[in-house]
N, C-alpha and C positions, 0 to 999 in steps of 0.2 A: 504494500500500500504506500501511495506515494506520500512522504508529507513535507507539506507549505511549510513557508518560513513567510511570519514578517519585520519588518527592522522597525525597533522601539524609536519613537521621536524622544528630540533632543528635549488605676483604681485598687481595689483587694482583688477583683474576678478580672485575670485575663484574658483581653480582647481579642477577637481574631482579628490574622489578616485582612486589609483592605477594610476594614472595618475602624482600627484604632489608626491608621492611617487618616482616612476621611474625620474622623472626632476632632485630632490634632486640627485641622483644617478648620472647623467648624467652628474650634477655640476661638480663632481669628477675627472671626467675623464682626462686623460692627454691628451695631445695635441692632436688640429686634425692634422690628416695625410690628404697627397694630396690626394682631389678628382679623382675619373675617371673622364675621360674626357667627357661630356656629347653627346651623339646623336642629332644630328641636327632633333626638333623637331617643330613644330609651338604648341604656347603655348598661349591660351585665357580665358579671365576672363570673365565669364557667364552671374556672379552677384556680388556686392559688397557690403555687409551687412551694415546697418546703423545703427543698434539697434534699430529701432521701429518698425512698427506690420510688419516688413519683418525678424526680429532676429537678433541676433549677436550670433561671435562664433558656427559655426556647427562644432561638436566633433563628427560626426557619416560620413559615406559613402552615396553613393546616391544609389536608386532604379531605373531599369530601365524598365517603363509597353513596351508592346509588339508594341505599334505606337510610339516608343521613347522617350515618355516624362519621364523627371528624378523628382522623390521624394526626398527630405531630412528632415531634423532636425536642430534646433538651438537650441544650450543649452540656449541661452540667449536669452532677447530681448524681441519684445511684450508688455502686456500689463502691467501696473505699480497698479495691484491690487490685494487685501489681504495682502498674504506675500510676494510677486513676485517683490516687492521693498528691499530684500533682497540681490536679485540677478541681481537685475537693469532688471528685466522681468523675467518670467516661463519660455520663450522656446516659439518655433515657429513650428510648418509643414509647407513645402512651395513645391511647383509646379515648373518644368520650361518646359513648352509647347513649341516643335516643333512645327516650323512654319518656313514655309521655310528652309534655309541655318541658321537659328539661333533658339531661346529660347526667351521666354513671361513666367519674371518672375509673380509668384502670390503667394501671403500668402495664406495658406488654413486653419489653425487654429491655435488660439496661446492659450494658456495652461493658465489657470486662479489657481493654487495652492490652498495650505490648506489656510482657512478652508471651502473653498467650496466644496472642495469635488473633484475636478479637478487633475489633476496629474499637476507636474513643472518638467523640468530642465530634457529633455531627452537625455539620452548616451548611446540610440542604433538607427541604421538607421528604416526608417519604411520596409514593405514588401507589397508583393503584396497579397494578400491570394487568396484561393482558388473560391472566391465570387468576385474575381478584388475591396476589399475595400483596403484599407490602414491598419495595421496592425502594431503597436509598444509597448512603454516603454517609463514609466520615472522613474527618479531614485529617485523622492520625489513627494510631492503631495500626494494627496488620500485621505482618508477618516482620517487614523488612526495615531496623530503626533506622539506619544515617540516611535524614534526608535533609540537613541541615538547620532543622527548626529545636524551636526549645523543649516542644512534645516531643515522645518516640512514636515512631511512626510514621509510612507515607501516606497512610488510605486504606480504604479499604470501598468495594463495594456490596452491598449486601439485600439479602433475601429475608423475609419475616413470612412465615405461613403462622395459621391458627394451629392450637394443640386439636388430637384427633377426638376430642372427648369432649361436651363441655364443660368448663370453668365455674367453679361457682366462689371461688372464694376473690379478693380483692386484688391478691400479685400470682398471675398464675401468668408466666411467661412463654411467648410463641415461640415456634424452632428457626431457630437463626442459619441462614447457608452463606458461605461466605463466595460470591460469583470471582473477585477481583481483589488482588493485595497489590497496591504500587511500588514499584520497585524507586522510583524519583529520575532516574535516566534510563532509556528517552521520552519514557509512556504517560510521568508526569507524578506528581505529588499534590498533596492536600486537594482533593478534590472535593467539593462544594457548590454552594447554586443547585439550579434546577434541571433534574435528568428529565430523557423523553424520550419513550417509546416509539418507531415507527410501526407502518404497517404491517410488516413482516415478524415483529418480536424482538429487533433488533434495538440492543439499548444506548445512548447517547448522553454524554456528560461534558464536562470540561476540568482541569486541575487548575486551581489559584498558582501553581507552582510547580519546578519541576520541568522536563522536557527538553530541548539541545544546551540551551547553557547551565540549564540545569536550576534556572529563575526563573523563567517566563511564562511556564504555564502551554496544556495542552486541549486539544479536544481530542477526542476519545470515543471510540462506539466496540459494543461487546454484543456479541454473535453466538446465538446459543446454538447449541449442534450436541446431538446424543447425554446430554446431563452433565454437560459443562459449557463452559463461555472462552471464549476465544477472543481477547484484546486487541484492536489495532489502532494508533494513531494516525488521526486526521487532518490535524496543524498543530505547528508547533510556533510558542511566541517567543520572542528575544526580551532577555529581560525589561522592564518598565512597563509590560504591558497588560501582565496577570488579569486573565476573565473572571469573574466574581462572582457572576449573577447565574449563571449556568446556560443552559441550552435550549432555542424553541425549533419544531420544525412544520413546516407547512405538509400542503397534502402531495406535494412533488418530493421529498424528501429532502427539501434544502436544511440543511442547518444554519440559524443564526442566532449570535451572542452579541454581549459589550467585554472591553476589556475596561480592568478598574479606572488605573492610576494615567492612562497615554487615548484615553476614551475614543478607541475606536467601535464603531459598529460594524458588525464582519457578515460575509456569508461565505458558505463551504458547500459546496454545487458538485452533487457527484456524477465522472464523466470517464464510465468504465467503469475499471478495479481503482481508479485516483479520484483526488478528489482536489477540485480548483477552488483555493480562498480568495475571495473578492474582500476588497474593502468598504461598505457603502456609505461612509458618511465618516469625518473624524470632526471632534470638538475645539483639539486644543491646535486647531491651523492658528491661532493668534494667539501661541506662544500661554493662554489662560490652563487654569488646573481644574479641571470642572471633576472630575469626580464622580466613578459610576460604578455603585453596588448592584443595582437593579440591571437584569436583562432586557430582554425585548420581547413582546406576543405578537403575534400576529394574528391579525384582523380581517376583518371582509376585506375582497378584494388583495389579499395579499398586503397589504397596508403593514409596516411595521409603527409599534406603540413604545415607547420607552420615556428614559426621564434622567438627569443629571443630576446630582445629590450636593455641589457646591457651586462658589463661583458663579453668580448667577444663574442660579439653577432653574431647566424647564421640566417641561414633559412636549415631548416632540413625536411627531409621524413624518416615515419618510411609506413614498408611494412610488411604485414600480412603474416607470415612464420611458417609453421610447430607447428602450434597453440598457436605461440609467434611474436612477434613483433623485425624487424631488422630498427633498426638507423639507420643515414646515412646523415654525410654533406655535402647538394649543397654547401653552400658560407660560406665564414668567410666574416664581416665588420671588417673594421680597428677602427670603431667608432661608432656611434649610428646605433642600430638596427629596428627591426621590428616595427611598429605604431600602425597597424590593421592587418584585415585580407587579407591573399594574393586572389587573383582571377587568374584562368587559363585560358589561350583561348582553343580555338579548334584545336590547331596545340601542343598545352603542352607546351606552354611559361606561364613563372609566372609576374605577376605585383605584385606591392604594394608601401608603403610607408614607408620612416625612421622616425626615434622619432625629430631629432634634440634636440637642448639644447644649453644655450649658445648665440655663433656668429655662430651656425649653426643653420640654420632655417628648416632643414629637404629637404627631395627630394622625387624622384617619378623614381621608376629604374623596369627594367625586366631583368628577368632572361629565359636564352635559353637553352635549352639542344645542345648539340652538340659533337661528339666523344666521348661518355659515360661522359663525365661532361658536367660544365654548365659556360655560359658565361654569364657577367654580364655587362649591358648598363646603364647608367644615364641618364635618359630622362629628368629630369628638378632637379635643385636647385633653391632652396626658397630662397630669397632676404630681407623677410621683408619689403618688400617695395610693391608697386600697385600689385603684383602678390599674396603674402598673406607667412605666414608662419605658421611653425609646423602644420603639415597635418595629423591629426589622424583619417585619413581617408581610407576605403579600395574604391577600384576602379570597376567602371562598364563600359565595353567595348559594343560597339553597332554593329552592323552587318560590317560597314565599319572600324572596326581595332579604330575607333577614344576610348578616354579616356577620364572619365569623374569623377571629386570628389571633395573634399572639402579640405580648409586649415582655421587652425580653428580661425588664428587671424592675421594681417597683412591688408593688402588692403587699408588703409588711415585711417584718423585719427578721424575719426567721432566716437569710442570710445575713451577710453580714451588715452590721448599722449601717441604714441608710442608701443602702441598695435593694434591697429583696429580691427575691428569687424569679419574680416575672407572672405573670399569669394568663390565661386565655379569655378571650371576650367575645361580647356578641353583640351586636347593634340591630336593632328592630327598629325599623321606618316609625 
């Protein structure tokens, strides 16, 4: 398989990659301007993280299977063995089961780190796959330590099914398969953001890290054949450019991401056994740092959606023209931008989440089309307080309009003063 290259242009809980990067950034910033005035919304707290085998801190979005129940991720939390007292725990997958008018939180597995062999410390939400298992990433763990980071571990990718029996008590853990162990040269390290399934079964991601120089980060698709997966790399970045947000793909098979810190917006167009990276839009032609944790979705019409997290941050579409690619900004923020990935309803309204920084704790806003532009609502501001703050989380909406995601620290003080462990929400119109 052939792979691209492209050339880079010129607290107590630690942060990940591309993440404490962007905060430092956000430090900078001059004053906040006045908020919009928020939407009268009703606004509920699901779960509220303790750090024990339920997690702390989920820095990922939630999944939503087809009878409503929501999957997520805790980067922290669980269990205090191997190395996983590094991080004050591996990380968590947890459940929260419809049932009635509410949610039946449950742990489903907590990630046991190097040198077992287990993955730690995941920073992408899980999926659903085409098998209805559970499907993700962690960004250390695994088999194989030197990848040059402070955790052991390059990655891992991994499998969750249900136990064959039902569960009735409160921690009864699914069977974990491990698909992927990153080696960091040439296939990539800390993998993170959002994986995605094509038509075939074939699964697709990208690594923060890792790859020809052994910094820059790769994409990645894994190939199942007879009860195993078979890895190949798809591009490779030079350092400065680390992809963050993970991976979307349309109904041709393209893949397309952002890189963080050098914001470019890519696509990987397969033509044969290879596969040609295109570049379709970069941010910082003007020499600026704009800053991009969130990927990109794609919308009717092949439309891509995305958004910048500093630096004058937007939320922008580019649209597929005359066999080039047309710009175009929805929104200017006055202050912090994009977190994660946006999600669109069925009517072409956009949700998502801000970074925050600071005495701003982040928010939760949609964007409307309306008389060829787009109107912007504040659905909830972060507190800090029982509600939870900085939300680097994308949002999953359920047949009745309601909202649902995570905030990844905030909710009381059962972590350490003055941070908490994070919690999950719901917003009802």
């Amino acid at each position: 398989m052939a792979r691209q290259q492209i050339a880079a242009s010129n607290s107590d809980i630690p942060l990940p990659p591309g993440i404490a990067a962007l905060i430092f950034l956000a430090a900078l910033a001059t004053a906040l301007a006045i908020a919009p005035i928020a939407q009268a919304q009703t606004f509920t707290v699901l779960h509220n993280f303790t750090g024990g085998l339920d997690g702390a801190n989920p820095y990922t979005g939630l999944t939503m299977d087809q009878a409503g129940n929501l999957y997520g991720t805790a980067l922290y939390g669980g269990l205090q063995v191997n190395d996983c007292h590094i991080t004050n725990g591996c990380g968590t997958v947890f459940e929260l089961v419809r049932e009635g008018s509410g949610f039946i939180f449950r742990p489903l597995y907590q990630f046991q780190g190097f040198p077992s062999g287990d993955g730690a410390n995941p920073l992408g939400r899980v999926i659903v796959g085409p098998d209805g298992a559970l499907y993700g990433t962690t960004a250390y763990g695994g088999r194989n330590a030197n990848c040059g980071s402070d955790q052991p571990g390059c990655g891992t990718v991994f499998k969750l099914t249900p136990p064959p029996t039902f569960c009735k008590s409160f921690v009864c853990n699914w069977e974990e398969t491990q698909l992927y162990n990153f080696t960091g040269l040439p296939d990539g390290d800390q993998p993170q953001g959002e994986i995605a399934f094509d038509a075939g079964g074939n699964l697709y991601g990208a690594t923060y890290s890792g790859g020809g120089d052994g910094s820059g980060g790769t994409v990645y698709k894994l190939l199942p054949a007879q009860g195993s997966w078979t890895q190949s790399v798809l591009g490779i970045f030079e350092s400065g450019l680390n992809p963050y947000g993970g991976v979307q793909l349309d109904p041709a098979g393209n893949v397309y991401g952002t890189t963080t810190l050098s914001e470019f917006v890519y696509q990987l167009v397969p033509f044969g056994s290879d596969w040609t990276l295109n570049t379709l839009y970069q941010f910082n032609d003007d020499g600026g740092i704009y800053g991009m944790l969130a990927g990109v979705i794609v919308g009717p019409g092949g439309n891509l959606y995305g958004g910048t997290s500093e630096a004058s941050p937007v939320i922008f579409e580019l649209s597929p023209s005359n066999g080039g690619w047309t710009y175009n900004t929805l929104y200017s923020f006055s202050t912090f931008g994009l977190s994660a990935n946006l999600v669109m309803d069925s009517a072409g309204n956009l949700y998502g989440t801000t970074l925050g920084a600071g005495q701003s704790y982040g928010s939760v806003f949609k964007l409307t089309p309306s008389n060829g532009g787009w109107t912007y609502t504040d659905l909830h501001d972060f507190t800090n307080g029982s509600d939870g703050a900085y939300p680097y989380s994308s949002i999953v909406i359920d047949s009745a309009g309601n909202l649902y995601g995570t905030a990844s620290s905030g909710g009381g003080d059962r972590c350490p003063p003055g941070i908490g462990c994070g919690v999950v929400w719901e917003i009802t119109p």
